[in-house]
Structure formats: C-alpha cells, structure tokens
gemmi code that builds the backbone of each chain (N, CA, C; Angstrom):
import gemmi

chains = {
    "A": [
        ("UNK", (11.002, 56.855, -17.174), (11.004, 55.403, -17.400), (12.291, 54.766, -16.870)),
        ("UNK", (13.260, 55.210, -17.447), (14.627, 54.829, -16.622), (14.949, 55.002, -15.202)),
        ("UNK", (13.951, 55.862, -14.525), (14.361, 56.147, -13.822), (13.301, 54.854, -12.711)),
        ("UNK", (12.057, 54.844, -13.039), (11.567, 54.000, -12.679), (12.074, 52.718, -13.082)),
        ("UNK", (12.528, 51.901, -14.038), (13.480, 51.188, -14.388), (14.562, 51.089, -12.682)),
        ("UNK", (15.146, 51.852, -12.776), (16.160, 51.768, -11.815), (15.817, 51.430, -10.561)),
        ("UNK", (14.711, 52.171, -10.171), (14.137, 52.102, -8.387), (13.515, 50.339, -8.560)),
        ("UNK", (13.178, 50.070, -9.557), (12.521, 48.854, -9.127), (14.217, 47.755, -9.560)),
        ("UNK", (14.823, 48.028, -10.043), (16.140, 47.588, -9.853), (16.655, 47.533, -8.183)),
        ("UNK", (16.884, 48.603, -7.327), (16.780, 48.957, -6.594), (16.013, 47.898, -5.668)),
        ("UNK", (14.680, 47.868, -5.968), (13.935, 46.871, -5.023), (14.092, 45.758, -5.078)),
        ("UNK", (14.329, 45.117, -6.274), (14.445, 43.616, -6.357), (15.889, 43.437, -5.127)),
        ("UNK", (16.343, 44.482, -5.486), (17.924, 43.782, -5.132), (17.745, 44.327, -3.425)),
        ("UNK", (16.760, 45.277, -2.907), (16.460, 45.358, -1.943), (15.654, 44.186, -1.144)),
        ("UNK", (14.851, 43.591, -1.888), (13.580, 42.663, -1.482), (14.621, 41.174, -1.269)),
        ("UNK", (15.905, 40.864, -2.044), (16.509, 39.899, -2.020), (17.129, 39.976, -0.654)),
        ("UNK", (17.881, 41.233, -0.449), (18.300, 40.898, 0.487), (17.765, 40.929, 2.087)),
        ("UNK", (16.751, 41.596, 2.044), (15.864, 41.286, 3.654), (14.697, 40.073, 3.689)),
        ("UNK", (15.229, 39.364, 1.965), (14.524, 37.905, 1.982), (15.880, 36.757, 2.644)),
        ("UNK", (17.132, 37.409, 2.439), (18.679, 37.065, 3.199), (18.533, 36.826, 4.346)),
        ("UNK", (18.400, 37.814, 4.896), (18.181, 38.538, 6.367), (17.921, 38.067, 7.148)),
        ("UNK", (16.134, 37.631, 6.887), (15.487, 37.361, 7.689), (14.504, 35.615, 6.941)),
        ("UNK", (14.405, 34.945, 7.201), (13.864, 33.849, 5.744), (12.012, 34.591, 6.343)),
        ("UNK", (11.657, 35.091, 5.453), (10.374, 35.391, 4.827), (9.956, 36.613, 4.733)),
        ("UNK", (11.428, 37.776, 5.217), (10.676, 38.895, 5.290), (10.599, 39.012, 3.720)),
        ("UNK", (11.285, 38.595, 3.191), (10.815, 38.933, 1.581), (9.798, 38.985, 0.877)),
        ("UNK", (8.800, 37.920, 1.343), (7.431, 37.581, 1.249), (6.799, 38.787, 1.895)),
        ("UNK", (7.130, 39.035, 3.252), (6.341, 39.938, 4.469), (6.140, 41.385, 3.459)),
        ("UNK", (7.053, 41.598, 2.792), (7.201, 42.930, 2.698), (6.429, 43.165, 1.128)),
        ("UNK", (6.050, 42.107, 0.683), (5.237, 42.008, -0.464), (4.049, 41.546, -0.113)),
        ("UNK", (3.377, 41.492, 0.865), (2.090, 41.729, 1.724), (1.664, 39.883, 0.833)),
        ("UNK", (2.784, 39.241, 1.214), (2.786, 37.366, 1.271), (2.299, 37.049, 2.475)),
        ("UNK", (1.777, 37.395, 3.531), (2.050, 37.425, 4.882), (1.995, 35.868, 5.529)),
        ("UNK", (0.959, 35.274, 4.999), (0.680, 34.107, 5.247), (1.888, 33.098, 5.094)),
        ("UNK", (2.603, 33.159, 3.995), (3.464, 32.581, 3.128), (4.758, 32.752, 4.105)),
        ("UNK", (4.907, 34.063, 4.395), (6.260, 34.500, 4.922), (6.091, 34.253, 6.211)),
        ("UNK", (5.307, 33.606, 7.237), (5.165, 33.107, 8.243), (5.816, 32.063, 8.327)),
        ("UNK", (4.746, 31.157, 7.403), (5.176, 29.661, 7.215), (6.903, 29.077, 6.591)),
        ("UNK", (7.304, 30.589, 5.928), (8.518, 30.711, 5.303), (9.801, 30.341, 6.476)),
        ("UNK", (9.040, 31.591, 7.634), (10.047, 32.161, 8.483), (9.967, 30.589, 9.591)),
        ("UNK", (8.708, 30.028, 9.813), (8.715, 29.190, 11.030), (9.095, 28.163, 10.704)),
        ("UNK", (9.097, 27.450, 9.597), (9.827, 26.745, 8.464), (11.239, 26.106, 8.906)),
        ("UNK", (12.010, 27.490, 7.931), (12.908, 27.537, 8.021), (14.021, 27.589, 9.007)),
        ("UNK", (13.528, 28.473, 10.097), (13.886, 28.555, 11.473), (14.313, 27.079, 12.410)),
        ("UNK", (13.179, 26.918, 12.127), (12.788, 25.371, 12.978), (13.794, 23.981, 12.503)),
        ("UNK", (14.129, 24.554, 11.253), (14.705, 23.420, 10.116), (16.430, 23.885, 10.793)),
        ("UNK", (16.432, 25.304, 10.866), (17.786, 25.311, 11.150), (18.256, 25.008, 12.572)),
        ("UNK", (17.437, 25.441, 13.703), (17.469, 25.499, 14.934), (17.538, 23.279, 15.305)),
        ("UNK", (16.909, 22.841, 14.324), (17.338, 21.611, 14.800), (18.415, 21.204, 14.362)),
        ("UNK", (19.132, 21.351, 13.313), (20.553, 21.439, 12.560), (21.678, 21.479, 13.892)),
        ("UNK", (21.504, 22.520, 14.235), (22.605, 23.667, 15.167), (22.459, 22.662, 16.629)),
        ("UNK", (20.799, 22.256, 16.626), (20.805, 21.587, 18.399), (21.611, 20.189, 17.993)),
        ("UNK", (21.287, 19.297, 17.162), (21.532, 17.771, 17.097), (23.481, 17.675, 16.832)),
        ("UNK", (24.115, 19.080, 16.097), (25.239, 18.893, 15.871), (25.945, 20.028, 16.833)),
        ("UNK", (25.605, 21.025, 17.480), (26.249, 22.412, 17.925), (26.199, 23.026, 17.123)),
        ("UNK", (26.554, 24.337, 17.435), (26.720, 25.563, 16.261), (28.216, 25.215, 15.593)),
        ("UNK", (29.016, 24.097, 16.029), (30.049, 23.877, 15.526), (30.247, 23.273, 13.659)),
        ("UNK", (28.801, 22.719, 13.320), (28.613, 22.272, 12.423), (28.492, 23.226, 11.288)),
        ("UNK", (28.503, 24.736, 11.982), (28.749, 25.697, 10.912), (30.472, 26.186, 10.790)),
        ("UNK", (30.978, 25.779, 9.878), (32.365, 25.855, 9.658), (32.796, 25.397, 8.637)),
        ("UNK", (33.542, 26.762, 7.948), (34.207, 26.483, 6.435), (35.396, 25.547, 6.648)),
        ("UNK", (35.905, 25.991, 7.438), (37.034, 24.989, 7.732), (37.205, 23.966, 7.908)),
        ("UNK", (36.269, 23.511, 8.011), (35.665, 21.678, 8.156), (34.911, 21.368, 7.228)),
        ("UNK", (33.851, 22.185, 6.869), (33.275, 21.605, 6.072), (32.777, 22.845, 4.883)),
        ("UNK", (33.549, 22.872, 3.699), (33.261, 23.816, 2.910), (32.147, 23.918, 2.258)),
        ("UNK", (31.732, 22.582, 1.860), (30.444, 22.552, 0.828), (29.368, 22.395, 1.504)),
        ("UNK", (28.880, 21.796, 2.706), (27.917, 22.747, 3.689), (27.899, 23.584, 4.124)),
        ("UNK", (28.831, 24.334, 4.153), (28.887, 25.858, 4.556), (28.717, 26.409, 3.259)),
        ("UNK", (28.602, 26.374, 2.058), (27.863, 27.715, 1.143), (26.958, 26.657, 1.011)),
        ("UNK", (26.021, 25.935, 1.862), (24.563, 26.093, 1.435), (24.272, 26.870, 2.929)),
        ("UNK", (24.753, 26.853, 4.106), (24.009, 27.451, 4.709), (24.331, 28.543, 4.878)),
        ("UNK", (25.312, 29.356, 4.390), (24.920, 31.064, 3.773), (23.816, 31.304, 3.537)),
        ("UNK", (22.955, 30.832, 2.631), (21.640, 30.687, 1.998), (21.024, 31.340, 3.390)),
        ("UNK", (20.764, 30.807, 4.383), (19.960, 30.735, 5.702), (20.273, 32.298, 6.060)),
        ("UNK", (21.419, 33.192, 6.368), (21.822, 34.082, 6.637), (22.936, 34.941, 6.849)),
        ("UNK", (22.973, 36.378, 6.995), (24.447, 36.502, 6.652), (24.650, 36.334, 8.250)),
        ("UNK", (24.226, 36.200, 8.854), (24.870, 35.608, 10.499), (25.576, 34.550, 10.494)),
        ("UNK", (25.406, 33.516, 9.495), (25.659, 32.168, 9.645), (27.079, 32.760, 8.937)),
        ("UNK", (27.833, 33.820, 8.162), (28.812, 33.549, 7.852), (29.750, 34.344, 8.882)),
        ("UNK", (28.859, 35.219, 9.549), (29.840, 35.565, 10.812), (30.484, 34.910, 12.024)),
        ("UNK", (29.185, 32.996, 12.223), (29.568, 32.254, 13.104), (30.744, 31.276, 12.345)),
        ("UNK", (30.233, 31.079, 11.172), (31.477, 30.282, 10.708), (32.789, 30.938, 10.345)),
        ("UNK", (33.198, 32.029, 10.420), (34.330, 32.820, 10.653), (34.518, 32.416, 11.959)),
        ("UNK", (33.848, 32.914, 12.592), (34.019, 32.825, 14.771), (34.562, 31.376, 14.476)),
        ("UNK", (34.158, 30.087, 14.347), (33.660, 29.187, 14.107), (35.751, 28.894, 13.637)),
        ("UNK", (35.841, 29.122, 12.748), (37.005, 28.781, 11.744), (38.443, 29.057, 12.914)),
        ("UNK", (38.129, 30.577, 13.048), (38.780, 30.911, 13.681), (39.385, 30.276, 15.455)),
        ("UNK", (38.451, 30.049, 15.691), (38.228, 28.687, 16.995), (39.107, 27.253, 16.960)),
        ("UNK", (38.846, 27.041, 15.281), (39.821, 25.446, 15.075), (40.915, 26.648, 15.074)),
        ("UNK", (41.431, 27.153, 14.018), (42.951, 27.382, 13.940), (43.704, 28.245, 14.825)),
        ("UNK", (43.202, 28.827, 16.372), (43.576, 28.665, 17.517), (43.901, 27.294, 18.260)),
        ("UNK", (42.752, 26.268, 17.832), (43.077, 25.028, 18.524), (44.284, 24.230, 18.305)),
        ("UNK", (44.784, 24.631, 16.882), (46.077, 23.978, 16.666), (47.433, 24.396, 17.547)),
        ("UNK", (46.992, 25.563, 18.009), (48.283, 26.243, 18.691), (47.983, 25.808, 20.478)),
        ("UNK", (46.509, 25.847, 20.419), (46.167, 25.390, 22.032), (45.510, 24.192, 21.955)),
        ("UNK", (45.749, 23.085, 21.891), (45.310, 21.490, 21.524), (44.525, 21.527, 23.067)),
        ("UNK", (44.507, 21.562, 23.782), (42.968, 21.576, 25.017), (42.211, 22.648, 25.050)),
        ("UNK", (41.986, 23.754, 23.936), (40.632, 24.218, 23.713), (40.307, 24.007, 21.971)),
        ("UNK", (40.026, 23.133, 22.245), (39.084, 22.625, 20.957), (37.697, 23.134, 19.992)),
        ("UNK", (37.664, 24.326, 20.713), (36.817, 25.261, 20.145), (35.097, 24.720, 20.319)),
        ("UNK", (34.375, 24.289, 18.695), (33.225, 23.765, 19.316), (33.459, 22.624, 18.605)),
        ("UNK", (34.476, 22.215, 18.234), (34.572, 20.723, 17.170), (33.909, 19.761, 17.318)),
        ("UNK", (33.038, 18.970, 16.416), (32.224, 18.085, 16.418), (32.338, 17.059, 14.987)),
        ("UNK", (32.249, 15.932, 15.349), (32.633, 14.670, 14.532), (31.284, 13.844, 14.474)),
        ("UNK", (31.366, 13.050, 13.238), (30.636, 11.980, 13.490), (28.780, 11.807, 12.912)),
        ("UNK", (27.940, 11.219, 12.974), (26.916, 11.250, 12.997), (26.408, 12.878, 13.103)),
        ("UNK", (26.405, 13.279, 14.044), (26.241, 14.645, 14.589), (26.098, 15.763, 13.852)),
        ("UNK", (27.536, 15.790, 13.588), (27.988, 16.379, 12.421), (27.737, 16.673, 11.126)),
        ("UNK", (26.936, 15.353, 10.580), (26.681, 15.083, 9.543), (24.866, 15.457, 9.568)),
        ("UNK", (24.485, 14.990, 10.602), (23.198, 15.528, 10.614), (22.601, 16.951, 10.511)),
        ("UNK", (23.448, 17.648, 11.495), (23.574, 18.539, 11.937), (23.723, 19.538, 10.522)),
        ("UNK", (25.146, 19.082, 9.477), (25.115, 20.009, 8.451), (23.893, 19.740, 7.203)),
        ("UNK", (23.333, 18.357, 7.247), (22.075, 18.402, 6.215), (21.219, 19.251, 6.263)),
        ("UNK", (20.858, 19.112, 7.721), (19.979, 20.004, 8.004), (20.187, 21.622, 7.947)),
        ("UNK", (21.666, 21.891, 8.883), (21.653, 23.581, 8.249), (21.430, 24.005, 6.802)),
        ("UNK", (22.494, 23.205, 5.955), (22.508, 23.103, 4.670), (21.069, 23.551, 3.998)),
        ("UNK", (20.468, 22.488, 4.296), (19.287, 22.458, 3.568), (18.232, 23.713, 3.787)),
        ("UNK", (18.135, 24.008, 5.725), (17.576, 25.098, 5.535), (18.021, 26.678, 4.910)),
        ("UNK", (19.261, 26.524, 4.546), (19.852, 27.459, 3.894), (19.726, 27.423, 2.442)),
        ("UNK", (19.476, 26.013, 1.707), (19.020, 26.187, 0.554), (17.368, 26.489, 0.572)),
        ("UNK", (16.728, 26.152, 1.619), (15.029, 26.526, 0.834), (15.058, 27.998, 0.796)),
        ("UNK", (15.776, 28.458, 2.199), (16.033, 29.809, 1.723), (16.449, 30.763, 0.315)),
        ("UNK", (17.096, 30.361, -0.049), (17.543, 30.494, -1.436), (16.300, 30.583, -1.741)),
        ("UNK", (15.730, 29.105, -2.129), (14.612, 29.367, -2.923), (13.850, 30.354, -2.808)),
        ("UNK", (13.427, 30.591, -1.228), (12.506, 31.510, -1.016), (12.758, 33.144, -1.832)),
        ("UNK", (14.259, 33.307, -1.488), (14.610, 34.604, -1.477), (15.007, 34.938, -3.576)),
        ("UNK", (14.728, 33.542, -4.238), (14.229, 33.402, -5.587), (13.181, 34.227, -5.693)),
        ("UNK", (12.116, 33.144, -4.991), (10.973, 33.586, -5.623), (10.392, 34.934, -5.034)),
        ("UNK", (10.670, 35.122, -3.803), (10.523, 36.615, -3.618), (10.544, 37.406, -4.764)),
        ("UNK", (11.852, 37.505, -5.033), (12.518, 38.341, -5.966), (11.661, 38.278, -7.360)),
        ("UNK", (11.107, 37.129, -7.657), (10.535, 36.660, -8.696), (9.015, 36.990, -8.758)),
        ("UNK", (8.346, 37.217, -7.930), (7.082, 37.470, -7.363), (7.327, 39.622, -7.651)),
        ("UNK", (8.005, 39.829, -7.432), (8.473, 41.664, -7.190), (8.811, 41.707, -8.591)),
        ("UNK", (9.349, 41.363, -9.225), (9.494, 41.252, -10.617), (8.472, 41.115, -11.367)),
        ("UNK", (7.377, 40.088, -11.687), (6.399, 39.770, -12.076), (4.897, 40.659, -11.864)),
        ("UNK", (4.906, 41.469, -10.746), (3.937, 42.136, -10.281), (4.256, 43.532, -10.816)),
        ("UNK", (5.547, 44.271, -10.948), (6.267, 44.792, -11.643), (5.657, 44.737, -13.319)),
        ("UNK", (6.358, 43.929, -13.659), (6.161, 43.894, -15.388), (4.561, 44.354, -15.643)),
        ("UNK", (3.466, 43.286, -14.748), (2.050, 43.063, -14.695), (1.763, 44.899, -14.437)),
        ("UNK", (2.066, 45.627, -13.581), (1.750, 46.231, -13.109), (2.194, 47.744, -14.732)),
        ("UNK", (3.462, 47.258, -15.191), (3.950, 48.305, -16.239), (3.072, 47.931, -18.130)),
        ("UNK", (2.542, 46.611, -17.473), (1.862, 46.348, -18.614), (0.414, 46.703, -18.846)),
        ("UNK", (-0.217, 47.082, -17.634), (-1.530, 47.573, -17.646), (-1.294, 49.249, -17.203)),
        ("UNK", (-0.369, 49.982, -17.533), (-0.121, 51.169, -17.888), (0.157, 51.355, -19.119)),
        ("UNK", (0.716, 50.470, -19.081), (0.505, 50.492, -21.154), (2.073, 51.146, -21.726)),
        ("UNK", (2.908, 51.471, -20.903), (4.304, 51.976, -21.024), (5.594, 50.803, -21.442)),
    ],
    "B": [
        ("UNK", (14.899, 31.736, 35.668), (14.749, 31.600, 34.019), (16.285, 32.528, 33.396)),
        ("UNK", (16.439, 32.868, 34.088), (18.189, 33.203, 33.454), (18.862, 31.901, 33.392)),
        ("UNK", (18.496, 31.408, 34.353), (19.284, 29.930, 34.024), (19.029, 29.077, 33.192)),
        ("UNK", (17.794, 29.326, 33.271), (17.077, 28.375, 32.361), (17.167, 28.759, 30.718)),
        ("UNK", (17.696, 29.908, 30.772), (17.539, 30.542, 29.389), (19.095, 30.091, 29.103)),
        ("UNK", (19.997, 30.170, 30.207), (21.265, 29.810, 29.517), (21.845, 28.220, 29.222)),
        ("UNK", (20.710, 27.358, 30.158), (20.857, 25.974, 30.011), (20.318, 25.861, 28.861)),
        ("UNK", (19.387, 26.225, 28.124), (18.872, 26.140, 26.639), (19.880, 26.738, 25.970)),
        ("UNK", (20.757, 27.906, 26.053), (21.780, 28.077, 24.777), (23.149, 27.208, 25.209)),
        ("UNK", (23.004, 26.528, 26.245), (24.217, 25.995, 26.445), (24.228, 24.885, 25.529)),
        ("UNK", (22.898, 24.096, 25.601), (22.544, 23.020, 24.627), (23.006, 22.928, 23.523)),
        ("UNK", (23.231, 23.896, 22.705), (23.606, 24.361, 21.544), (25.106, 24.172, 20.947)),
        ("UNK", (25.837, 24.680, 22.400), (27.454, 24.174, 21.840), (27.435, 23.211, 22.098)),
        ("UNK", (26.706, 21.967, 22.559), (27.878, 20.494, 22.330), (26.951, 19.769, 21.291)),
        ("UNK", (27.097, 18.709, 20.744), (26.755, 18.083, 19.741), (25.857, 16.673, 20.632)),
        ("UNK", (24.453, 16.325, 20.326), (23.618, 15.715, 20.681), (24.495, 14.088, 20.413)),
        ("UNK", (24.284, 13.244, 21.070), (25.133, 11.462, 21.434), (24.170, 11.031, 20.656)),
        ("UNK", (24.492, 11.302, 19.136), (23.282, 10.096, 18.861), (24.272, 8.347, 17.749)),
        ("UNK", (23.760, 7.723, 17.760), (23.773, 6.344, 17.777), (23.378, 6.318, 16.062)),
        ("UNK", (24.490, 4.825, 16.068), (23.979, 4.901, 14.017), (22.833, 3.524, 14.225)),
        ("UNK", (22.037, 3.609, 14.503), (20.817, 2.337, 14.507), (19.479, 2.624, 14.015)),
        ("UNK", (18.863, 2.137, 13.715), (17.940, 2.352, 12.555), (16.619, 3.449, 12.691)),
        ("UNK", (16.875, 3.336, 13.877), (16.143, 4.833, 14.325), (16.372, 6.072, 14.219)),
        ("UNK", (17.305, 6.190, 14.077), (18.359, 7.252, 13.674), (17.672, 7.939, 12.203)),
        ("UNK", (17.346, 7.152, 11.693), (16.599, 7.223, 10.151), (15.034, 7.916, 9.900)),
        ("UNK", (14.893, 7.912, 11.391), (13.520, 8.983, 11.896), (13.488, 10.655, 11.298)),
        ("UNK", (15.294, 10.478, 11.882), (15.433, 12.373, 12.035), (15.398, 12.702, 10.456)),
        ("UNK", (15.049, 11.790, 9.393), (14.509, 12.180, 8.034), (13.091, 12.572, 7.698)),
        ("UNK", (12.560, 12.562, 9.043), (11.338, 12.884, 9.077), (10.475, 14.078, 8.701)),
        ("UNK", (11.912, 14.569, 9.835), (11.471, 16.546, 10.314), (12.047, 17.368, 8.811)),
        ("UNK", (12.622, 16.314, 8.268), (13.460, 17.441, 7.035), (12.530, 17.165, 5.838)),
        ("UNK", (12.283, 16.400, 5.760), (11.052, 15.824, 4.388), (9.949, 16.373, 4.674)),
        ("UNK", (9.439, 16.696, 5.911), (8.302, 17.755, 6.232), (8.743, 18.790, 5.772)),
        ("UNK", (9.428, 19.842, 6.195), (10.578, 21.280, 6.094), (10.084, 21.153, 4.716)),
        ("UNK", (10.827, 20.463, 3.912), (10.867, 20.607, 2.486), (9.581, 21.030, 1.661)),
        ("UNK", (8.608, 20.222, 2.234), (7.389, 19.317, 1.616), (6.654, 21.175, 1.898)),
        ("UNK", (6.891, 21.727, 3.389), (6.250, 22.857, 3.782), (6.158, 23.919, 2.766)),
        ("UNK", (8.023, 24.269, 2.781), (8.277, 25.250, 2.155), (8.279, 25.329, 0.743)),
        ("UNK", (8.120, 24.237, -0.012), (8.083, 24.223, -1.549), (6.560, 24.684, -1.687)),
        ("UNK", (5.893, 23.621, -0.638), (4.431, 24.234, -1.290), (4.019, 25.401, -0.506)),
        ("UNK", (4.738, 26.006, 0.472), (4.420, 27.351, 0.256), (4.430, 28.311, -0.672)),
        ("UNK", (5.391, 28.234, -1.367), (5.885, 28.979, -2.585), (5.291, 28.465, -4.075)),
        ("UNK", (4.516, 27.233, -3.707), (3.889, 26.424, -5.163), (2.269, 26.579, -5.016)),
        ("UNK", (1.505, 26.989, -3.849), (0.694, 27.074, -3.962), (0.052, 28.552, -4.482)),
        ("UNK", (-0.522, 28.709, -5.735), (-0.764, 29.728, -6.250), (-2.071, 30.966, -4.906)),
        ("UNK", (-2.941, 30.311, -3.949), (-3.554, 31.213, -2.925), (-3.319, 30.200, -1.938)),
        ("UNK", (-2.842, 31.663, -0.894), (-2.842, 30.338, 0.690), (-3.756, 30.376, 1.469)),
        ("UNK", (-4.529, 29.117, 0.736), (-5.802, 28.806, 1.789), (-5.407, 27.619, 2.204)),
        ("UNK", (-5.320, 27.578, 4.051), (-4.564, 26.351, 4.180), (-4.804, 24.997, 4.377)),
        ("UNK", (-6.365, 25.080, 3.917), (-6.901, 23.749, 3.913), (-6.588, 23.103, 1.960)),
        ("UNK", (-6.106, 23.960, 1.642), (-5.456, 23.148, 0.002), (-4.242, 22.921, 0.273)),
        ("UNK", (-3.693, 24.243, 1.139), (-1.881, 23.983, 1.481), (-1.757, 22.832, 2.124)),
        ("UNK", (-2.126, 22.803, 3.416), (-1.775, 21.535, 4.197), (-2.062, 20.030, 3.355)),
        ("UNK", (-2.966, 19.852, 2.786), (-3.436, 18.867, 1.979), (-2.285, 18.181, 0.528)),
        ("UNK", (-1.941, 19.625, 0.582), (-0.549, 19.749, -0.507), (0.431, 18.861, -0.086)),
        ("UNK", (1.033, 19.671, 0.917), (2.002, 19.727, 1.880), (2.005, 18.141, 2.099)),
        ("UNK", (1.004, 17.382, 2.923), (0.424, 16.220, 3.236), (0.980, 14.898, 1.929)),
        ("UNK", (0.396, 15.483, 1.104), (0.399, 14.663, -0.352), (2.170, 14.890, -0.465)),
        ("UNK", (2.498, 15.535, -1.182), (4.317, 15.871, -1.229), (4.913, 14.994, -0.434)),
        ("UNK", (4.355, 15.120, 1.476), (5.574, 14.466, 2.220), (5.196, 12.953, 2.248)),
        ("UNK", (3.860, 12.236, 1.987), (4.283, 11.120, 1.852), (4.639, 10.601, 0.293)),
        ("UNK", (4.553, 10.952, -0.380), (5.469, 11.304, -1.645), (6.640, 11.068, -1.660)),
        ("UNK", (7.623, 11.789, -1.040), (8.668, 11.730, -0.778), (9.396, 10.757, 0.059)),
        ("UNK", (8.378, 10.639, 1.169), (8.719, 9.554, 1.869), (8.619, 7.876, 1.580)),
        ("UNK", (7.664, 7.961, 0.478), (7.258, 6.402, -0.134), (8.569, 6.325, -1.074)),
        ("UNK", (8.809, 7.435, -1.944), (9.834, 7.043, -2.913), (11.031, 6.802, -1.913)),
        ("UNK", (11.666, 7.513, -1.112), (13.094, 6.869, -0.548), (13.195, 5.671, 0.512)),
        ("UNK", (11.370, 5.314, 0.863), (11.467, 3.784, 1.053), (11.728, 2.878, -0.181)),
        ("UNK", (11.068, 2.954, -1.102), (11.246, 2.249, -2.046), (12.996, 2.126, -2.715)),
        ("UNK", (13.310, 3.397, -2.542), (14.395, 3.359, -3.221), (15.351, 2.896, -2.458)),
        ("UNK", (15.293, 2.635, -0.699), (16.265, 1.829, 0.267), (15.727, 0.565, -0.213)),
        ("UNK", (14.846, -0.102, -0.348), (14.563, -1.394, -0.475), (14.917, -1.604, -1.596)),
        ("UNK", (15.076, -0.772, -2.758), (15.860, -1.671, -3.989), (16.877, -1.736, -3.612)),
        ("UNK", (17.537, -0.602, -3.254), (18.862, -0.717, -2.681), (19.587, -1.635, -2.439)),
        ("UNK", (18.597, -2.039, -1.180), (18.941, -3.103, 0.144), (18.850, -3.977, -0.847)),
        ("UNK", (17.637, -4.651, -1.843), (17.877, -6.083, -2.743), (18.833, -5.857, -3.151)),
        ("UNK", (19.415, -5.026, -3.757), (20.434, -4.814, -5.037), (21.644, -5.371, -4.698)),
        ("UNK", (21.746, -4.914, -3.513), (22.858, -5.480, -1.992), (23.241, -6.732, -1.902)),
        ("UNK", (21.696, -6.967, -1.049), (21.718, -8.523, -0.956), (21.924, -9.738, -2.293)),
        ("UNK", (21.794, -9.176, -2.962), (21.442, -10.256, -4.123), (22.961, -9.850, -4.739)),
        ("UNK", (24.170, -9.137, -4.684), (25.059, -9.100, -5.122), (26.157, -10.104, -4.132)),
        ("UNK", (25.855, -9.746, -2.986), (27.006, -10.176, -1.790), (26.344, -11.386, -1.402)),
        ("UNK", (25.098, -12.260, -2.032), (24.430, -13.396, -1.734), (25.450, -14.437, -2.219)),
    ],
}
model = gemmi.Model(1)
for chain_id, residues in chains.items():
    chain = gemmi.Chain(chain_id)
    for i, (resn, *xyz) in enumerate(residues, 1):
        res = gemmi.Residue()
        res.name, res.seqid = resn, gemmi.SeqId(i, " ")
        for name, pos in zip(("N", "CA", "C"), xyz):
            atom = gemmi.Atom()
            atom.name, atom.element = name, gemmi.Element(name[0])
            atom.pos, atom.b_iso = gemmi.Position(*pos), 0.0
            res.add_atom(atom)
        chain.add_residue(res)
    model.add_chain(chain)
structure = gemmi.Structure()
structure.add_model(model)
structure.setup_entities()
C-alpha cells in the first residue's frame, strides 16, 4: 500500500511536470488526447503571438519581474531565455550600442499579457492534469476496496 | 526556405510598431478566445466538439460583452466627472 502510495506520488509529480514541459502533454499522457491538443495548440499560439508582437525580449526578469513568473507557467525554456534575456541588458550597461533585445512601450506591454497569460492557463492546465491523475487514482483505489 | 525559415525567426527579435489607437483594442480578441478555449477545455466534462465549441462560443462573447460594458461605464464615469 505504501508502496503504491508512493509510485502514484511519484506520478502526480511526474505528470506535473511533462504537463511543464510541454502545455498538454499532461493531458496526452492520461489518454486526454483531444483535450491535450487543443491544450497544446492553445497555448502555443497564445504564446507565439506574445513573443511575435513584443520580441522574445518581453521575456525578462530584469525588466519585468511580475510577468516573468507568470510566464514560467508556459515552460522551463522560458526561464532559460529570460536568464539569456537578463543577462543581455546587464552586458548592455557596460556596452550601451548593443542593447540586447530591449523593447519598450505598447509592445512590450502586449507582448507580456499575452506571454503571461499563456503561462498562466498553463498552470491551470498542469492543475488539472495533476488533478484528473489524482482523482482517477482515489476512483480507481476505491473500487478495490483498499 | 533557409531563408525563409530565418526571416520568420528573425521576426521574433524585434518588437512589432504598433500604434495606441483604438484598433489596437482588437489584439483583445485573440486572448479572450485563448482563454474562453482553454478553460472550456478543461470544463467540459466529454470532448465532443460540437458542445465544446458552442461552449467556447458562449464564454467568449461573454467575456467580451462584459468588458464592453464595463469600458462604457467607465468611459461615462469619466465623462460625467471631467464634464
């Protein structure tokens, strides 16, 4: 029992994070398929216009902290560009004509709603994943009768 | 198409010229869809997608009627202060 206990410990915290990863494999891998399509093309689409209307510059802690932990949410890539990203301005202070990918303005602002946001439905998604693996779980330990 | 593949990621590093004019208020479009998609993906208990889309449908003008409404009180609330 504990031990089964544990492996499905194990999965949740497995299922969360390739719901991280990727936005719907979480669904995919709980045979959601339909769901985790619409999850993945979704979300994608939500971020990919984010990144076009502002640059990939609009991902950056250094500029902008509180849109940048929503679009963690979206992936752990997004915290490797906003490192790249960070790292780019605080070279620029030492080399003032490479400006890295800096972006101001309208742009900017659009640009991070939108990452933002597709980084929070993610979240959600990678909730209810988790929440769905859990629930099928319990359902599944309750009609064993254990 | 190498080129073409790199003129599409080139797109990416600079930031799109857009303008604060009332059109601008469009690009709330594509995100109130997004939303409207992915909630009721996850809210619809079977995905059959003639209930989903219908969902989906219902939600985004939903959403979209309330934050007209809620610019137009706005906008009175505005006008009728600075009148």
């Amino acid at each position: 029992m504990e031990h089964s206990r544990g492996n499905h410990i194990l999965f949740l915290v497995f299922v969360g994070l390739i719901a991280w990863l990727i936005p719907g494999a979480g669904h995919f891998i709980l045979k959601e398929k339909k769901r985790a399509v619409v999850i993945f093309v979704t979300i994608i689409f939500t971020f990919v216009i984010g990144v076009y209307i502002g640059s990939i510059g609009v991902v950056n802690p250094a500029t902008s902290l509180l849109s940048f932990v929503g679009q963690i949410g979206f992936s752990p890539a997004v915290v490797f560009l906003g490192s790249c990203n960070a790292a780019l301005l605080e070279n620029a202070e030492q080399e003032p004509e490479n400006q890295g990918f800096a972006v101001y303005g309208i742009p900017n602002e659009i640009g991070q709603i939108y990452t933002s946001t597709a980084g929070l439905l993610n979240l959600l998604c990678i909730v209810n994943a988790v929440y769905i693996a859990r629930m099928r779980w319990l359902q599944e330990r309750g009609k064993n009768g254990s | 198409m190498v080129a073409e593949t790199f003129f599409l990621l080139a797109s990416f590093t600079a930031p799109e010229s857009l303008g604060l004019n009332p059109l601008t208020l469009l690009l709330l479009l594509p995100l109130i869809a997004s939303i409207s998609i992915v909630y009721k993906a996850l809210k619809v208990s079977r995905m059959q997608y003639s209930v989903f889309i219908k969902e989906t449908v219902i939600l985004f003008f939903s959403i979209t009627i309330f934050i007209v409404v809620t610019a137009m009180v706005l906008f009175l609330l505005a006008w009728w202060l600075t009148a």
